[in-house]
MIDOSE-1310 file (N, C-alpha, C; in nm, 2 decimals, decimal comma, always signed):
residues 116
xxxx	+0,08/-0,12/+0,00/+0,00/+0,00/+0,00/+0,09/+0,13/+0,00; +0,20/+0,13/+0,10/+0,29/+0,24/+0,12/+0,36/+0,25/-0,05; +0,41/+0,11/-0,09/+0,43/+0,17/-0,21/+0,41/+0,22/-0,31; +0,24/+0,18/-0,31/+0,13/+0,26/-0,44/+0,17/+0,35/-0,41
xxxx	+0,13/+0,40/-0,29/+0,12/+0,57/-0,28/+0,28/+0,65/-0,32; +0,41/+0,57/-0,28/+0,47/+0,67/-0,34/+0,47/+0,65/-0,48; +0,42/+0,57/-0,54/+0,44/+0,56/-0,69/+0,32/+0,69/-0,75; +0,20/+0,64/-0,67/+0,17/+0,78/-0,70/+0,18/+0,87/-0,73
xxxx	+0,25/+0,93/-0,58/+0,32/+1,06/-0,56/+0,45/+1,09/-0,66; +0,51/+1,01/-0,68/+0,60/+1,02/-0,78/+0,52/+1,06/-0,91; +0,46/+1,02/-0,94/+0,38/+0,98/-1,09/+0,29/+1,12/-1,13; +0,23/+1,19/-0,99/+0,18/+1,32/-0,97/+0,27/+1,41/-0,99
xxxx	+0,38/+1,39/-0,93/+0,52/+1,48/-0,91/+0,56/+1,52/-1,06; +0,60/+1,42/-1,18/+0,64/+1,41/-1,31/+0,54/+1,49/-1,35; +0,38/+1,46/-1,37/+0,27/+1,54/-1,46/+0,26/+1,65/-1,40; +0,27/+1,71/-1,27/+0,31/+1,87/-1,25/+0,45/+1,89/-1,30
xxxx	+0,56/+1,82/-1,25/+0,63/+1,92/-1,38/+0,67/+1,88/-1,55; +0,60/+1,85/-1,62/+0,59/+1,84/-1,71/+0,51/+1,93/-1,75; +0,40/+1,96/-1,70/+0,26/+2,08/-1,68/+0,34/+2,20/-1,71; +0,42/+2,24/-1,61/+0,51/+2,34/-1,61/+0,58/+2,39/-1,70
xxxx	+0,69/+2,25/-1,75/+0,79/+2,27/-1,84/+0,70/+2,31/-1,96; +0,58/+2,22/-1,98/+0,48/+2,28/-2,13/+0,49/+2,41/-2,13; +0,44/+2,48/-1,99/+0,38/+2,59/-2,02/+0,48/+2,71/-1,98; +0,59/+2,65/-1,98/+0,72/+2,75/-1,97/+0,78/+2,76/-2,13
xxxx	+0,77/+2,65/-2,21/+0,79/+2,62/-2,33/+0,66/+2,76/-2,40; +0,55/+2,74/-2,38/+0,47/+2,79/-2,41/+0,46/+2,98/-2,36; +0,55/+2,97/-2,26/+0,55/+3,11/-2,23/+0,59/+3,21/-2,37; +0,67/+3,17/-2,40/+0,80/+3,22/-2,51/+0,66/+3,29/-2,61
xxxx	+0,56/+3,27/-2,66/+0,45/+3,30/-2,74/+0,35/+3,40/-2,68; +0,31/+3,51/-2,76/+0,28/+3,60/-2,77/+0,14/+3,61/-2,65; +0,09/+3,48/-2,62/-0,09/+3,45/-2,59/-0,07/+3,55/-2,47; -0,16/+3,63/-2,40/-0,10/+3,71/-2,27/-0,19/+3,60/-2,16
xxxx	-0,25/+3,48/-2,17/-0,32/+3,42/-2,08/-0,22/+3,29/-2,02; -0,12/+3,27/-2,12/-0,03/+3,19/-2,07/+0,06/+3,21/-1,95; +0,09/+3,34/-1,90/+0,11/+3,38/-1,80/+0,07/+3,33/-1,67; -0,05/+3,37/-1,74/-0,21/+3,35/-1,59/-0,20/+3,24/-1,57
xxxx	-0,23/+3,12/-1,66/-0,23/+3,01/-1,68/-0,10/+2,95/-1,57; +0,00/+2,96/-1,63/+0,15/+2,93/-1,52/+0,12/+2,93/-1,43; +0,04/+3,09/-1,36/+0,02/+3,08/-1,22/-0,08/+3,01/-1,14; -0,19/+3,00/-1,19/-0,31/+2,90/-1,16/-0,22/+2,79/-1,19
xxxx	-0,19/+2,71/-1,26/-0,12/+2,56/-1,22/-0,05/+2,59/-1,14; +0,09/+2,68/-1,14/+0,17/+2,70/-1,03/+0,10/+2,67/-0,87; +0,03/+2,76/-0,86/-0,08/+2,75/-0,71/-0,13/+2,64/-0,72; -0,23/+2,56/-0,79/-0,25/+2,49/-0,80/-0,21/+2,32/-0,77
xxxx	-0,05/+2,29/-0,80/+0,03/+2,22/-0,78/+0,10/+2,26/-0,65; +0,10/+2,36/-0,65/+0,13/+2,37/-0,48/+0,07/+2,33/-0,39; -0,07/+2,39/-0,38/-0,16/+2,33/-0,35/-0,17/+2,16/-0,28; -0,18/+2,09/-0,45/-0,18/+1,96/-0,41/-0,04/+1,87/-0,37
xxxx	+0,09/+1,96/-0,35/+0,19/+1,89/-0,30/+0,16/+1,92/-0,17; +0,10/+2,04/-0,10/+0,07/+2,06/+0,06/-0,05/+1,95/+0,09; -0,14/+1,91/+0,00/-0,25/+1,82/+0,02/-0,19/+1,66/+0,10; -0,02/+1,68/-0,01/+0,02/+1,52/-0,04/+0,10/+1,51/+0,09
xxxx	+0,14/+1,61/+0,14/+0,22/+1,59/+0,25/+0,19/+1,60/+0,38; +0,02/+1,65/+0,40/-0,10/+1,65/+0,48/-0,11/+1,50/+0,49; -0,16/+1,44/+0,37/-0,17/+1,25/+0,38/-0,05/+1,20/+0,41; +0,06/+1,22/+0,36/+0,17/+1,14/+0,42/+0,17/+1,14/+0,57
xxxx	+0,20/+1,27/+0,58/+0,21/+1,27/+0,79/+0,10/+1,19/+0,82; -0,01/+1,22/+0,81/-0,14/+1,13/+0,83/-0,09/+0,97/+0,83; -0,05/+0,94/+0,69/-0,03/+0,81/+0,66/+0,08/+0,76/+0,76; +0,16/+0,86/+0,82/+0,27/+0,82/+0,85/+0,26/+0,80/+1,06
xxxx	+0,14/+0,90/+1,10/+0,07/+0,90/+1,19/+0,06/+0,76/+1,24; -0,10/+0,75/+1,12/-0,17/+0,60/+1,13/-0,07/+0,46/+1,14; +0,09/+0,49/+1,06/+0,15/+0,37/+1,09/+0,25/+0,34/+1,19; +0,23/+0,47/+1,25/+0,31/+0,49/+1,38/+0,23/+0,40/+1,50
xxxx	+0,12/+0,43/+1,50/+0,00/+0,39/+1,56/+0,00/+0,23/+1,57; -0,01/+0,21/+1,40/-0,03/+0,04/+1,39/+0,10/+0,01/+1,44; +0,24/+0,05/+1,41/+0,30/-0,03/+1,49/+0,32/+0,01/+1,66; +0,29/+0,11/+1,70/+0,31/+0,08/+1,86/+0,16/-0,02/+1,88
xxxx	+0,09/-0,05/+1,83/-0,05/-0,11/+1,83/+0,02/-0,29/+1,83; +0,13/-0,29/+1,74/+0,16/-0,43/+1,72/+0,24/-0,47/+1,81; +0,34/-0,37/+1,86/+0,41/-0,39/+1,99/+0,35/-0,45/+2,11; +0,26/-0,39/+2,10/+0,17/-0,39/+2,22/+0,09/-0,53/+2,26
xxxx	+0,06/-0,51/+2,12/-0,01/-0,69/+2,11/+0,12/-0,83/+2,14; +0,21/-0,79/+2,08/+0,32/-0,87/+2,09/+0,32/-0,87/+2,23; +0,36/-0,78/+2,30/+0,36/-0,76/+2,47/+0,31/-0,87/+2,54; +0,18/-0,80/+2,48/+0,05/-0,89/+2,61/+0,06/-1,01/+2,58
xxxx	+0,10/-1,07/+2,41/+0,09/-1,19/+2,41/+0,19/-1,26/+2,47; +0,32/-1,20/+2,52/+0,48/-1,24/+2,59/+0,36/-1,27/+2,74; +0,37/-1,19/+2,75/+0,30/-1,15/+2,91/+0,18/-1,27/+2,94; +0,07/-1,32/+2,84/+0,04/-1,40/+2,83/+0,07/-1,54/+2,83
xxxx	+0,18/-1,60/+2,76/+0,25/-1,65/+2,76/+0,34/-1,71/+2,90; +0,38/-1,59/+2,97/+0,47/-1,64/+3,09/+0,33/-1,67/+3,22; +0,20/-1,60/+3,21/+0,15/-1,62/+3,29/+0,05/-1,80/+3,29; +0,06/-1,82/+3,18/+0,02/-1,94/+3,16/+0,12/-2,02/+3,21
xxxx	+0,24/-2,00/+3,15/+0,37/-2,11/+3,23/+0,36/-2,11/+3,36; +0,34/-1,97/+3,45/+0,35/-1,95/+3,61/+0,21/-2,07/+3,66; +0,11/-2,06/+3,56/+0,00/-2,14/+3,62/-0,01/-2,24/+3,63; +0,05/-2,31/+3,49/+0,10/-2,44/+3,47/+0,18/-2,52/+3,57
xxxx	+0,30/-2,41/+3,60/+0,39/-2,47/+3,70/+0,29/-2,48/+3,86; +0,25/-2,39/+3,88/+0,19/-2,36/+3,94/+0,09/-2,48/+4,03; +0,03/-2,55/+3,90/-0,08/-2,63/+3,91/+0,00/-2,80/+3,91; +0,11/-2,78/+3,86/+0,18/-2,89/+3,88/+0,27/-2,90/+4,03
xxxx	+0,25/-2,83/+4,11/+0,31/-2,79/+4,23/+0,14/-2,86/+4,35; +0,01/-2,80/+4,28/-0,02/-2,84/+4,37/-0,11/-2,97/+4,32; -0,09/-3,04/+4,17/-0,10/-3,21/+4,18/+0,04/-3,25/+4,33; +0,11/-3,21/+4,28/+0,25/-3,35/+4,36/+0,21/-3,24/+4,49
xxxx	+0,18/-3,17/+4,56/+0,11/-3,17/+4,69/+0,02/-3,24/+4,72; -0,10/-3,25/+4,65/-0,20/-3,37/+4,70/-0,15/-3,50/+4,69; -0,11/-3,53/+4,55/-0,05/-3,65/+4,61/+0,01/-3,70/+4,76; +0,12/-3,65/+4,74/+0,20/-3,64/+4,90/+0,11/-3,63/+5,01
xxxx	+0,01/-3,56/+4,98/-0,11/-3,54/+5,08/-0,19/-3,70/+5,09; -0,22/-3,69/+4,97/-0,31/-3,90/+4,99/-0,20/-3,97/+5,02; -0,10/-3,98/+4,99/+0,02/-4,10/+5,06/+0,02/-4,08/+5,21; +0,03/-3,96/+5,29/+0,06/-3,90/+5,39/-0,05/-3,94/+5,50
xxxx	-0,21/-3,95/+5,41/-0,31/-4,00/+5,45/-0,31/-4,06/+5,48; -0,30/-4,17/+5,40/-0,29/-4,38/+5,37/-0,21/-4,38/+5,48; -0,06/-4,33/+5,50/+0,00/-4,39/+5,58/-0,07/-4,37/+5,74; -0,10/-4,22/+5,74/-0,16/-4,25/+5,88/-0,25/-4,32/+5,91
xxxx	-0,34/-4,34/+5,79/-0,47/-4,46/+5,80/-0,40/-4,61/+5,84; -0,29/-4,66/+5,77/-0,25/-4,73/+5,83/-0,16/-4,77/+5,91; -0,14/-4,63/+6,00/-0,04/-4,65/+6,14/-0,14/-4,66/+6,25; -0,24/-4,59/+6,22/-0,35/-4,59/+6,27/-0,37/-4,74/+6,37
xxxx	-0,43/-4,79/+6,23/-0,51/-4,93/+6,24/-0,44/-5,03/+6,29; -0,24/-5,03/+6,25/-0,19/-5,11/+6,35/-0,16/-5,06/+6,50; -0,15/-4,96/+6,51/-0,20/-4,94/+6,67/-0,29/-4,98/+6,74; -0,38/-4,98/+6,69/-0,56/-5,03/+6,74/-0,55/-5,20/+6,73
């Protein structure tokens, strides 16, 4: 997408000055409107290079955005990630506690019984 646009922009860039160079070629002749003319495109093309550089920053805004946006997602999904292991571990800490807990049981059930 980034690169359409500069091809674009390039491609806009060439047909304003081409525009120009015509009508600087064209100045040389007597017409008195060719003047005028220069200046309306002149302004004109100004114009739409301040337009183009309005959308860039923009464009360049919004990609600023998407990537601290992707950072971010990347983050939570790290952060994610380690909180599941902590749980994991976590939950395997307290299987081999119960266990130990039912062995620990049994045995007093059966120190129990041989006492009695």
């Amino acid at each position: 997408a980034e690169q359409k646009k500069e091809e674009s922009a390039a491609k806009a860039s060439k047909v304003r000055q081409q525009v120009l160079q015509d009508l600087e070629k064209k100045s040389t002749t007597d017409d008195p409107n060719v003047p005028k003319a220069q200046a309306l495109f002149a302004q004109f093309f100004k114009a739409q290079e301040k337009k183009e550089e309005v959308q860039e920053k923009k464009f360049q805004k919004l990609e600023s955005v998407r990537t601290q946006v992707l950072q971010d997602l990347e983050k939570r999904k790290k952060d994610a990630e380690k909180a599941a292991e902590e749980a994991e571990a976590i939950a395997q800490k307290i299987e081999a506690l119960a266990r130990d807990a039912r062995v620990t049981a049994e045995n007093a059930r059966k120190l129990a019984e041989a006492t009695s």
